[in-house]
C-alpha positions as CSV (number, residue, x, y, z in Angstrom):
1,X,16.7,13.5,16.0
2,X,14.7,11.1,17.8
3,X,18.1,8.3,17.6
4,X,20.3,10.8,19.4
5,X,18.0,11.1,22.5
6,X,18.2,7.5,22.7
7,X,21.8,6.9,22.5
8,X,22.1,10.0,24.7
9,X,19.7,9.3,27.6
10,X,19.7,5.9,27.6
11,X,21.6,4.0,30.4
12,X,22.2,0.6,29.1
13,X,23.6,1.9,26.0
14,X,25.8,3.9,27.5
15,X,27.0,1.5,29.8
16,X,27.6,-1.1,26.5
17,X,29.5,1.3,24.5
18,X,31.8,2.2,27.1
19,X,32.9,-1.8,28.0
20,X,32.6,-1.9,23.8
21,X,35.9,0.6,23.8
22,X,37.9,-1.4,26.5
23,X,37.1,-5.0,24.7
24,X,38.7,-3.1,21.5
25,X,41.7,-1.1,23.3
26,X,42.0,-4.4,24.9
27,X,41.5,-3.5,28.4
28,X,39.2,-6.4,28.8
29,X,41.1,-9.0,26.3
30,X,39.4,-12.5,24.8
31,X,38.2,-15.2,27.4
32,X,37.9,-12.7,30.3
33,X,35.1,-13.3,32.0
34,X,32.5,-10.6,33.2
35,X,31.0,-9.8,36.4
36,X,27.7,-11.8,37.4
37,X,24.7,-10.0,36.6
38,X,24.5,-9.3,41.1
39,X,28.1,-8.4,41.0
40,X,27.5,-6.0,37.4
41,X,24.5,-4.1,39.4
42,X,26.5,-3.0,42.5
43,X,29.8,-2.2,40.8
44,X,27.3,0.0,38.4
45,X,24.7,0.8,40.8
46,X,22.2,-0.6,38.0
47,X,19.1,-2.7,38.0
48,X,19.2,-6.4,37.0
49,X,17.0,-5.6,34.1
50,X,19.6,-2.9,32.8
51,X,22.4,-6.1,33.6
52,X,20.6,-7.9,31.2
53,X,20.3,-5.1,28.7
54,X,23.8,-4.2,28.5
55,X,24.7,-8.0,28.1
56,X,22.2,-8.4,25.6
57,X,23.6,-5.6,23.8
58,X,26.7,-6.2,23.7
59,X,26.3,-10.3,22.9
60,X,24.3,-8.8,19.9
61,X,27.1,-7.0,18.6
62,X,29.1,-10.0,18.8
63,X,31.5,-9.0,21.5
64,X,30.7,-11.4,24.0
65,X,29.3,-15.0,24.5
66,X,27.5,-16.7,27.1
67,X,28.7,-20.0,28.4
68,X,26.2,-22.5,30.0
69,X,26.2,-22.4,33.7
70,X,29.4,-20.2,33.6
71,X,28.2,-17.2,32.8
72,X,29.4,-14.0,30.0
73,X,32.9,-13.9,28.2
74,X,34.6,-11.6,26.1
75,X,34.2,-13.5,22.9
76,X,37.0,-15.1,20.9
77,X,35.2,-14.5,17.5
78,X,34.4,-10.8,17.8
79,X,32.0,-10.9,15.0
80,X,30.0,-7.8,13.5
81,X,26.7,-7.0,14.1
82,X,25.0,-8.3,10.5
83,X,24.6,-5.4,8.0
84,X,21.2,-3.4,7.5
85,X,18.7,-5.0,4.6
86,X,19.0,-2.5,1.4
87,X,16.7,0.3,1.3
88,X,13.8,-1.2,-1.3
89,X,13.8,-0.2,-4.9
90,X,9.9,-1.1,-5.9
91,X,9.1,-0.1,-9.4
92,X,7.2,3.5,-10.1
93,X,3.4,1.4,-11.3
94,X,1.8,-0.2,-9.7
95,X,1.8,-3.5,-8.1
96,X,-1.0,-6.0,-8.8
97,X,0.4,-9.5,-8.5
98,X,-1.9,-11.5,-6.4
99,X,-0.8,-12.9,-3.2
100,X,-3.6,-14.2,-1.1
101,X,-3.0,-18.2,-2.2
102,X,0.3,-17.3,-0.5
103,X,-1.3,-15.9,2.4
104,X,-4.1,-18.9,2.5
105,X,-0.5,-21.3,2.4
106,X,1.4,-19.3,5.7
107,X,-1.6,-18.7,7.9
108,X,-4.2,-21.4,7.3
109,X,-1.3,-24.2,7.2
110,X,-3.2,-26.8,9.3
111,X,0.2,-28.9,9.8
112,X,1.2,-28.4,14.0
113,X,3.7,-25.6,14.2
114,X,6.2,-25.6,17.1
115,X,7.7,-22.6,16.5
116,X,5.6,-20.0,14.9
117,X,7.4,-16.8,13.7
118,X,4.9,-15.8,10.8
119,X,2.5,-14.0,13.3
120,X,3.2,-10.7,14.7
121,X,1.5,-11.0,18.0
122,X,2.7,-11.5,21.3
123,X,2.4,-14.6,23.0
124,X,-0.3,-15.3,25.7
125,X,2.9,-15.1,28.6
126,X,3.2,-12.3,28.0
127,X,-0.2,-10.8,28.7
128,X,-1.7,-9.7,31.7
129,X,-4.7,-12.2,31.0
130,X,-5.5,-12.7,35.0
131,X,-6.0,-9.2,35.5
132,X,-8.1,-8.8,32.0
133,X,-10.5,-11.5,33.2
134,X,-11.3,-9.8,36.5
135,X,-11.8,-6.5,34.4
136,X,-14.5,-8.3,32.4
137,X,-16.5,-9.1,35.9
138,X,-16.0,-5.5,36.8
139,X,-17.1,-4.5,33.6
140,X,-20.2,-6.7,33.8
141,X,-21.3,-5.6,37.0
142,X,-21.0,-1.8,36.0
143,X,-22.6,-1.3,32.5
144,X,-26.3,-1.4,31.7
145,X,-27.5,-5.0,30.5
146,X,-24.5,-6.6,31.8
147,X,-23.1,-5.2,28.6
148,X,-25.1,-6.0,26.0
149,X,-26.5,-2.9,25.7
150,X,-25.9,-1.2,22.7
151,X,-22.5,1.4,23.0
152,X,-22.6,4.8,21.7
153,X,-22.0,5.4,17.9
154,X,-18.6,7.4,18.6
155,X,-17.5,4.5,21.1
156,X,-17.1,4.5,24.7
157,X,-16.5,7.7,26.2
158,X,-14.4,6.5,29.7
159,X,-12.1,4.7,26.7
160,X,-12.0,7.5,24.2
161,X,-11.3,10.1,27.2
162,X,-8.6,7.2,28.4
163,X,-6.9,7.2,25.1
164,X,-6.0,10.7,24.8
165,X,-5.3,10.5,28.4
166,X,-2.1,8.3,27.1
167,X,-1.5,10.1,23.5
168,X,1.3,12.0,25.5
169,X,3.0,13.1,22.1
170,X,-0.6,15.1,20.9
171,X,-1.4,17.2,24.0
172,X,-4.4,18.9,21.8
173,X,-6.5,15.9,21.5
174,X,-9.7,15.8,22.8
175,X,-11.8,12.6,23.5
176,X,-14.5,14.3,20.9
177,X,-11.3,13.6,18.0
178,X,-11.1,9.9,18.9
179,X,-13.9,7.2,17.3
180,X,-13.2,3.8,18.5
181,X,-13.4,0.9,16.1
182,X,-13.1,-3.4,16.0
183,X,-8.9,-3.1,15.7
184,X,-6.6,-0.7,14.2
185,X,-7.4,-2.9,10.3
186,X,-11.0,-1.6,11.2
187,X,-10.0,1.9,11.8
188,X,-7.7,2.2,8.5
189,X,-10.9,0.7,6.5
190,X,-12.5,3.4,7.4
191,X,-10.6,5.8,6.6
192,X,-9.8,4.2,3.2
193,X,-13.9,3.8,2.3
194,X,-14.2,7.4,3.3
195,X,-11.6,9.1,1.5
196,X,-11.2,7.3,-1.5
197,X,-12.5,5.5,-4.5
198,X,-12.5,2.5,-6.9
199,X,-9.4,3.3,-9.2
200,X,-7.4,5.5,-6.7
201,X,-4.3,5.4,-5.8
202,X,-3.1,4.9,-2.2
203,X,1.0,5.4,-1.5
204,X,2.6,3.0,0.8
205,X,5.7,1.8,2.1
206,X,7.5,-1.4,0.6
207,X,7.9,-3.6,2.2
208,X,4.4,-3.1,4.0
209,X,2.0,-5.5,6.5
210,X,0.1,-7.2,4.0
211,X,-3.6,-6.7,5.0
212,X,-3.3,-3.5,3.8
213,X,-2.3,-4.5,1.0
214,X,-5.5,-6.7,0.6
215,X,-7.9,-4.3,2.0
216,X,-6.7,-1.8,-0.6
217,X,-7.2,-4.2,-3.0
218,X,-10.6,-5.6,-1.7
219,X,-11.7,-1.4,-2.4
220,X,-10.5,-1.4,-5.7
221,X,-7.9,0.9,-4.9
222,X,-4.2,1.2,-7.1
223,X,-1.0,0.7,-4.7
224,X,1.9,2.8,-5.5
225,X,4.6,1.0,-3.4
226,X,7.5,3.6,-2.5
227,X,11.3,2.5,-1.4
228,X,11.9,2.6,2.2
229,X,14.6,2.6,4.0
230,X,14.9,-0.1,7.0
231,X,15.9,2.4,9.9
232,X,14.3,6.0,8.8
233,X,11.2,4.6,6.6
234,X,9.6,6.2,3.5
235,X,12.1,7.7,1.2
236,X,10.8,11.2,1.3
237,X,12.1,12.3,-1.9
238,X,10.3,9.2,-3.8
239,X,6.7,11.1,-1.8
240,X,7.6,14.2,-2.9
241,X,8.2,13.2,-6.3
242,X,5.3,11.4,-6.4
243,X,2.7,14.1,-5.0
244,X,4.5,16.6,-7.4
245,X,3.6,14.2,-10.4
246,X,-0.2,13.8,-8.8
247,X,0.0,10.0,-8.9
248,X,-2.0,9.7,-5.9
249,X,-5.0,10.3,-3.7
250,X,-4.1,9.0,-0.8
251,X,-1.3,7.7,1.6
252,X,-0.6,5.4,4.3
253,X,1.8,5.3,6.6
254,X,3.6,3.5,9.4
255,X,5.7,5.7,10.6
256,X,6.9,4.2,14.0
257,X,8.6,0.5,14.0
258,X,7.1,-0.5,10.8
259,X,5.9,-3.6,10.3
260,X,7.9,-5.5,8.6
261,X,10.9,-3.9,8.4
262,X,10.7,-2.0,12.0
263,X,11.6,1.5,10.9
264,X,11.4,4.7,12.9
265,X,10.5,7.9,11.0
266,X,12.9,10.7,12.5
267,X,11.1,13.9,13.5
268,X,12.0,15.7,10.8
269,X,10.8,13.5,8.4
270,X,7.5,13.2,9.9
271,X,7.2,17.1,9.8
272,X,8.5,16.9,5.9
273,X,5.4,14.4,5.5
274,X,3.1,16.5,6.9
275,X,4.2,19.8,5.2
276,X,4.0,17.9,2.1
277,X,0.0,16.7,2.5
278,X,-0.8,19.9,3.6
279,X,0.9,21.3,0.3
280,X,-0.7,19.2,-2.1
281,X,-4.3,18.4,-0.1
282,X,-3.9,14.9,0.3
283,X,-4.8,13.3,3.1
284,X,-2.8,10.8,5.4
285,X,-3.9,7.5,7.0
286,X,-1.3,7.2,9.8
287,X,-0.9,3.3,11.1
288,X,0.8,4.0,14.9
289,X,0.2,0.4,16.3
290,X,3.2,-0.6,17.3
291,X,4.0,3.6,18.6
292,X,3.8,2.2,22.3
293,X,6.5,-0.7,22.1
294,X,9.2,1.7,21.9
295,X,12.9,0.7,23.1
296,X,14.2,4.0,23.7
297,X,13.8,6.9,26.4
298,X,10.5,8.1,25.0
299,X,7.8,7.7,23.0
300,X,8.4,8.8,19.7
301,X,5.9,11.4,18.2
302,X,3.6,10.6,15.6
303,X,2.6,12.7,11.9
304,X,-0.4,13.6,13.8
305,X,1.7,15.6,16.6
306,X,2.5,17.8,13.5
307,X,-0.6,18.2,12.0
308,X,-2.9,21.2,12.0
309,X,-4.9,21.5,8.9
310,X,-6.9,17.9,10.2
311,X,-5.3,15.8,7.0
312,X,-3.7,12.9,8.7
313,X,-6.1,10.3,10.2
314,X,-4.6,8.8,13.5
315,X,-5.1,5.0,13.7
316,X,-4.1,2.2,16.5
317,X,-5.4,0.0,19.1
318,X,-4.2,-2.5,22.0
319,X,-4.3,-5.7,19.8
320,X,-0.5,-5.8,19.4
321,X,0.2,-4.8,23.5
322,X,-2.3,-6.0,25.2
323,X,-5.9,-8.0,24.0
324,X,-5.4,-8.8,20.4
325,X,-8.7,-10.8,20.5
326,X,-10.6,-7.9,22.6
327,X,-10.5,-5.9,18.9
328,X,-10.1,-2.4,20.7
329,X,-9.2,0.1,18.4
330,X,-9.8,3.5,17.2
331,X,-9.1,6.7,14.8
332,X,-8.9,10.4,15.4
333,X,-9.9,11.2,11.9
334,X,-9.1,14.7,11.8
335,X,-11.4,16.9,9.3
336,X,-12.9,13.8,8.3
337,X,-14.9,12.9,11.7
338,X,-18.6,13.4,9.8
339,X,-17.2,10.4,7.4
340,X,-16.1,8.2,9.4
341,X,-19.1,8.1,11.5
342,X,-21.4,7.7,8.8
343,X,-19.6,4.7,7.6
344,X,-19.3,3.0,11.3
345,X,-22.7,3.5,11.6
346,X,-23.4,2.0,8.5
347,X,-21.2,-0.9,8.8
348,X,-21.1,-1.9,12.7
349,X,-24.4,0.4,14.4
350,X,-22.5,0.6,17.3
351,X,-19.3,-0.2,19.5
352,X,-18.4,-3.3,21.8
353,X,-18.9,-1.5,24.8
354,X,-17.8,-4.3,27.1
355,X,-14.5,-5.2,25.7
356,X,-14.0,-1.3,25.1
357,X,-15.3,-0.9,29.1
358,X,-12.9,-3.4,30.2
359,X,-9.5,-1.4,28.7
360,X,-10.3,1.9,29.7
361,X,-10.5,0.6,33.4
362,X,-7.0,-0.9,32.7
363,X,-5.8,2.3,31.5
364,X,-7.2,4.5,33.8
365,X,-5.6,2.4,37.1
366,X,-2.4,3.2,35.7
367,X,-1.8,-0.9,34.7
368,X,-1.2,-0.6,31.1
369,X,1.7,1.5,31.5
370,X,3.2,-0.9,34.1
371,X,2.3,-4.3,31.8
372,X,4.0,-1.6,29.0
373,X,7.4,-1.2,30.9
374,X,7.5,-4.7,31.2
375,X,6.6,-5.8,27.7
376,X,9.2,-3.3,26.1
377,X,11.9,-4.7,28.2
378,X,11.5,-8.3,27.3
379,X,10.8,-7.7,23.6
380,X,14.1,-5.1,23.5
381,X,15.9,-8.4,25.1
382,X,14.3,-10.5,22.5
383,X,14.9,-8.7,19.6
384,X,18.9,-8.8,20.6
385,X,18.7,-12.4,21.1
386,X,17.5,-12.9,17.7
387,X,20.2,-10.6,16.1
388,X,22.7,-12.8,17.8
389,X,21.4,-16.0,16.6
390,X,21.4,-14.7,12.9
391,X,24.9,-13.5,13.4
392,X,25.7,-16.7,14.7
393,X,24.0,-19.8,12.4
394,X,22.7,-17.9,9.6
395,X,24.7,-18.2,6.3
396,X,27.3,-15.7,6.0
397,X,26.0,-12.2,4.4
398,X,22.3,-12.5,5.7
399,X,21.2,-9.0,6.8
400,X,18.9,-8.2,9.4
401,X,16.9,-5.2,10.6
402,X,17.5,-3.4,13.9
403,X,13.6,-2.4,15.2
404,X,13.9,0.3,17.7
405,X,10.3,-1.0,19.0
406,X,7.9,-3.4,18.1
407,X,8.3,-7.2,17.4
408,X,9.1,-8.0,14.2
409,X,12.7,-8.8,12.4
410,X,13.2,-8.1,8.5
411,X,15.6,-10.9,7.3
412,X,17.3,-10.4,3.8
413,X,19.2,-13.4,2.3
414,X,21.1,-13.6,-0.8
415,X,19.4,-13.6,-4.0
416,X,19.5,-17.5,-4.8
417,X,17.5,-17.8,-1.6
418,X,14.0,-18.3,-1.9
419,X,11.9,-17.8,1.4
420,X,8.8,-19.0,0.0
421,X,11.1,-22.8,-0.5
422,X,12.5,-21.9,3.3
423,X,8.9,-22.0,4.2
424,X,8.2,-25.1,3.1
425,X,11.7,-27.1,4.3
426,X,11.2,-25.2,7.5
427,X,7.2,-26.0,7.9
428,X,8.4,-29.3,7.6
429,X,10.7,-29.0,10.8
430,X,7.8,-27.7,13.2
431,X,9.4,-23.4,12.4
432,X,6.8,-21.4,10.5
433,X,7.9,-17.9,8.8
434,X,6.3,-15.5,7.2
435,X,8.1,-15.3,3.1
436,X,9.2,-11.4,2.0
437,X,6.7,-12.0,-0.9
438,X,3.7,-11.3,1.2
439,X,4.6,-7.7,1.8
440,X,4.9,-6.2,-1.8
441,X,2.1,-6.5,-4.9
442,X,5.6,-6.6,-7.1
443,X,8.1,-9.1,-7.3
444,X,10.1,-8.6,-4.8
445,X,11.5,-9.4,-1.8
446,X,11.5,-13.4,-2.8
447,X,15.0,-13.8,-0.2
448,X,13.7,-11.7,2.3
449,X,11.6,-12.8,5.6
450,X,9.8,-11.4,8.6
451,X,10.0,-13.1,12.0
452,X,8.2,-12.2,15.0
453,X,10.3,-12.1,18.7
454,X,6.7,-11.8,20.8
455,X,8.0,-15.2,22.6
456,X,9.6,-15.5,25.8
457,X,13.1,-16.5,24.6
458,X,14.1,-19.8,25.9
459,X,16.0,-23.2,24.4
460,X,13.7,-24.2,22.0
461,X,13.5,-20.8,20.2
462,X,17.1,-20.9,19.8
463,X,17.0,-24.8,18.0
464,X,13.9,-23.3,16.1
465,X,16.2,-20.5,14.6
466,X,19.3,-23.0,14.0
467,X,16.8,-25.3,12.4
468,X,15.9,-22.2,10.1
469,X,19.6,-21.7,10.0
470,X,20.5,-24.7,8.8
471,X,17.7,-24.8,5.7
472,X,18.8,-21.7,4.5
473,X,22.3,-22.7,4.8
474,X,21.5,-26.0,3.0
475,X,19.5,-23.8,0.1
476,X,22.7,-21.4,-0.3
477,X,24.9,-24.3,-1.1
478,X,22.5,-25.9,-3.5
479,X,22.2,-22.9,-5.4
């Protein structure tokens, strides 16, 4: 549902699949060159951003190729976009293989990194860092103690009344719903210490970001790993099955742009989800981090949108658009409010009220949503740039996702590749990655790998990935 408003209302898609049909009814044939990005805006009465979109698209999808200094050409290779990573298959138990030396090995490597894909974060260019620092004087100057004060239990009211301000898909939300925490991981601790116990078993997508993984793990807590599918998310038949056969107590899931794989839960599967908790009386931790780096026409609604009976516990925070280090986060914890504020009392007192001070003025001036625009555009742009790079020097077969937000990749090679070895070739080369193996407590996922496109896109990203390129190509023949 929420696909087809994209491709419907959105211009630069439009604009791409209409010189898509002339390049194949050859009305534009191979070598023709196209119009200048100036020349493309007035003949389509476009932006230079959407110029760069459709070109983007379209060089993606292997119909055209830029040439240094010369500009965009209908390309002689036509190649196909690569083909979608298999929906995952993780086994019915589950998982409990240990990860964490892994984990120690990607991201406390102390070797210099030139190009580092393992994190998903965005880079510091990318940030409106000026403007934070001045909101941290403002801030200073306006709250009692300069800010060291103690904040309020529940967290800081101008930010908690700012946040539902923006929660544009849950128009009931009050600022009494919301309980800010140290980070979105903070938040879904929480909720997992509050609703469930040593020996339980929490449902998650596989592949899925690895510290919850460990945090489920670090509460004693079982992980039933269900297969997902890399565009549309949790199978909803493997849930169903698995609430029927009352194999778990609790679940967790991403259900906009995924991290890793980048899926995007259609509406009607969100309201499946929901009817299904409600059915059965288990509740749902729902991780909407990446919900505001969207790439199509709207922001796409979250479980919680569909929710009435109070079961699904909203989770996010700014640390993946705008202040990773700021550790602004928060919950709406449904029916569960009374919990969760018992266990933020016990375990942090009170809030960071400058940091928390500092992002509601941001949000209330109307600048997050500008910085937003801005951000989606280039990571949209990014992502398409990376797709085009894997078409073009990764070994033949490779499959990659296609996010439809956020600002991660999900790479699948064949089997006789193993990503933990890429990691150490490529490690060795200045390009750090983060290996599939992280992101499942089974074995699984050993040829897979998840980059991150939060970079500016520029020359040296483009030798990083044919560095990577070439390893994995050297790996395929050897084995």
């Amino acid at each position: 549902m929420q696909t087809k408003l994209v491709k419907k209302h959105y211009l630069y898609q439009r604009i791409a699949s209409g010189l898509e049909q002339q390049i194949k009814n050859n009305v534009l044939a191979i070598g023709d060159k196209l119009p200048s990005l100036r020349d493309f805006c007035k003949l389509y009465g476009t932006s230079q951003t959407t110029a760069i979109k459709v070109y983007y698209e379209l060089e993606s999808r292997g119909l055209i190729e830029t040439r240094p200094k010369s500009g965009y050409f209908i390309s002689g290779s036509l190649k196909r976009i690569p083909a979608l990573p298999k929906t995952s298959q993780p086994s019915p138990e589950s998982g409990q293989i240990m990860i964490e030396e892994l984990l120690e090995k990607v991201y406390n490597n102390p070797a210099p990194i030139g190009i580092t894909l393992a994190h998903a974060v965005v880079s510091d260019e990318l940030l409106p860092i000026a403007k934070l620092n001045k909101g941290l004087v403002q801030a200073m100057r306006e709250l009692k103690g300069s800010g060291t004060a103690y904040g309020e239990i529940q967290g800081n009211e101008k930010l908690r009344k700012q946040i539902v301000r923006h929660a544009y898909t849950m128009p009931d939300l009050s600022h009494e719903d919301v309980i800010t925490t140290a980070g979105c991981i903070n938040a879904i601790s929480y909720a997992m210490m509050a609703l469930a116990k040593s020996g339980d078993t929490i449902a998650v997508e596989s592949p899925v970001y690895f510290g919850i993984l460990q945090l489920a793990r670090s509460l004693g807590l079982r992980v039933l790993e269900l297969p997902t599918h890399p565009q549309t998310g949790i199978e909803i038949g493997a849930l169903k099955k698995a609430l029927e056969a009352n194999q778990i107590n609790l679940c967790l899931l991403v259900s906009n742009f995924s991290n890793p794989l980048g899926s995007l839960m259609p509406d009607e599967h969100k309201k499946e989800v929901v009817r299904l908790i409600q059915k059965h009386n288990i509740p749902l931790i729902e991780d909407d981090i990446y919900g505001d780096i969207y790439f199509g026409a709207n922001r796409p609604n979250t479980c919680k949108t569909f929710d009435e009976s109070g079961l699904v516990l909203w989770c996010s925070s700014i640390s993946k658009t705008l202040a990773p280090g700021y550790r602004v986060g928060w919950i709406s914890p449904g029916k569960f409010k009374s919990e969760i504020l018992r266990i933020k009392l016990f375990h942090a007192i009170a809030s960071t009220n400058i940091t928390q001070e500092v992002i509601a003025n941001f949000l209330e001036t109307g600048r997050y949503e500008h910085h937003l625009r801005k951000l989606r555009n280039t990571l949209q742009a990014n992502s398409l740039q990376y797709i085009r790079a894997i078409n073009d020097y990764f070994p033949e077969g490779t499959k990659v996702s296609r996010p439809q937000g956020g600002m991660v990749l999900w790479v699948e090679f064949d089997q006789k590749i193993d990503t933990i070895e890429l990691y150490d070739l490529a490690i060795k080369k200045g390009v750090s990655i983060a290996p599939g193996r992280l992101f499942s407590l089974q074995d699984q996922f050993s040829n897979c790998m998840r980059l991150n496109y939060g970079t500016p896109w520029n020359d040296a990203l483009e030798k990083g990935l044919k560095d990577l390129a070439a390893i994995a190509m050297q790996l395929n023949s050897i084995y």
